[in-house]
C-alpha positions in Angstrom: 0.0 0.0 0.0 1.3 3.5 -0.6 -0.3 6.6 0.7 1.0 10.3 0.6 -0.3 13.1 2.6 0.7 16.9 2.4 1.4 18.3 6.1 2.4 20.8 7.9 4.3 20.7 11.1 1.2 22.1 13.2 -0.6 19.8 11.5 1.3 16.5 13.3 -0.1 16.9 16.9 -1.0 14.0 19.4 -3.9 13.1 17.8 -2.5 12.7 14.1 0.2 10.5 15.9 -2.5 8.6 17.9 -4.3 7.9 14.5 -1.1 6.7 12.6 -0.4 4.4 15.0 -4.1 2.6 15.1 -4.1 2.9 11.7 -1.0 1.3 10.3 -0.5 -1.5 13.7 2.3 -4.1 12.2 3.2 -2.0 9.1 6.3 0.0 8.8 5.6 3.3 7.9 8.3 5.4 5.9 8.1 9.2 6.4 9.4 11.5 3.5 10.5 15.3 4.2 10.4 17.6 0.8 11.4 20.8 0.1 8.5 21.8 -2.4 6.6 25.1 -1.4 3.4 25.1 -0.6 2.2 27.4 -3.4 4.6 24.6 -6.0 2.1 21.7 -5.6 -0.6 23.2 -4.7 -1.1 25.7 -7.7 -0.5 22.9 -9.8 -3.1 22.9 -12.6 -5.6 19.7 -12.6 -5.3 16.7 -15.2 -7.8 17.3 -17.7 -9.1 13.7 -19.0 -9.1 13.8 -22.9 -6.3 15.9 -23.2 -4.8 13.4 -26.0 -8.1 12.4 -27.9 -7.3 12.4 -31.7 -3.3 12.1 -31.1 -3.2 8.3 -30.3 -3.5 6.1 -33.3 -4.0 2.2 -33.1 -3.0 0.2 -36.5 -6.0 -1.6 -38.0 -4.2 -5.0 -37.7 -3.3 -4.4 -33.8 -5.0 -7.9 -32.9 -3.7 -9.5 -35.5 -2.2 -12.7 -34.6 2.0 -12.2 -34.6 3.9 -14.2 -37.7 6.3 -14.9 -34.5 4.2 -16.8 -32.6 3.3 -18.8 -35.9 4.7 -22.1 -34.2 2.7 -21.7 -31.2 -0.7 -21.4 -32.8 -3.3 -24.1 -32.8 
């Protein structure tokens, strides 16, 4: 399983650490300081789904059986 939260120091009280630990009992849990600011990752502009319709082309033979795999066929 991998999770990844944005935090801020305030943000890591007794309570956070309390809910960590019930959470994740017998799991090793890996903690990860960055150096991004704030205004970096969270300006960052949404995906847009459908930015690539139109520029992705698929032969007209793409299921074709292989000539590789001739010995292998039935």
């Amino acid at each position: 399983m991998h999770a990844t939260w944005q935090l801020k120091p305030d943000d890591m009280d007794e309570n956070f650490l309390h809910a960590v630990k019930s959470m994740f009992q017998n799991h090793t849990i890996e903690i990860a300081i960055s150096d991004v600011p704030d205004n970096t990752v969270m300006n960052a502009a949404p995906r847009k789904a459908g930015a690539l319709k139109g520029r992705i082309k698929i032969s007209p033979d793409f299921n074709a059986p292989l000539s590789d795999f001739d010995e292998y066929r039935i």
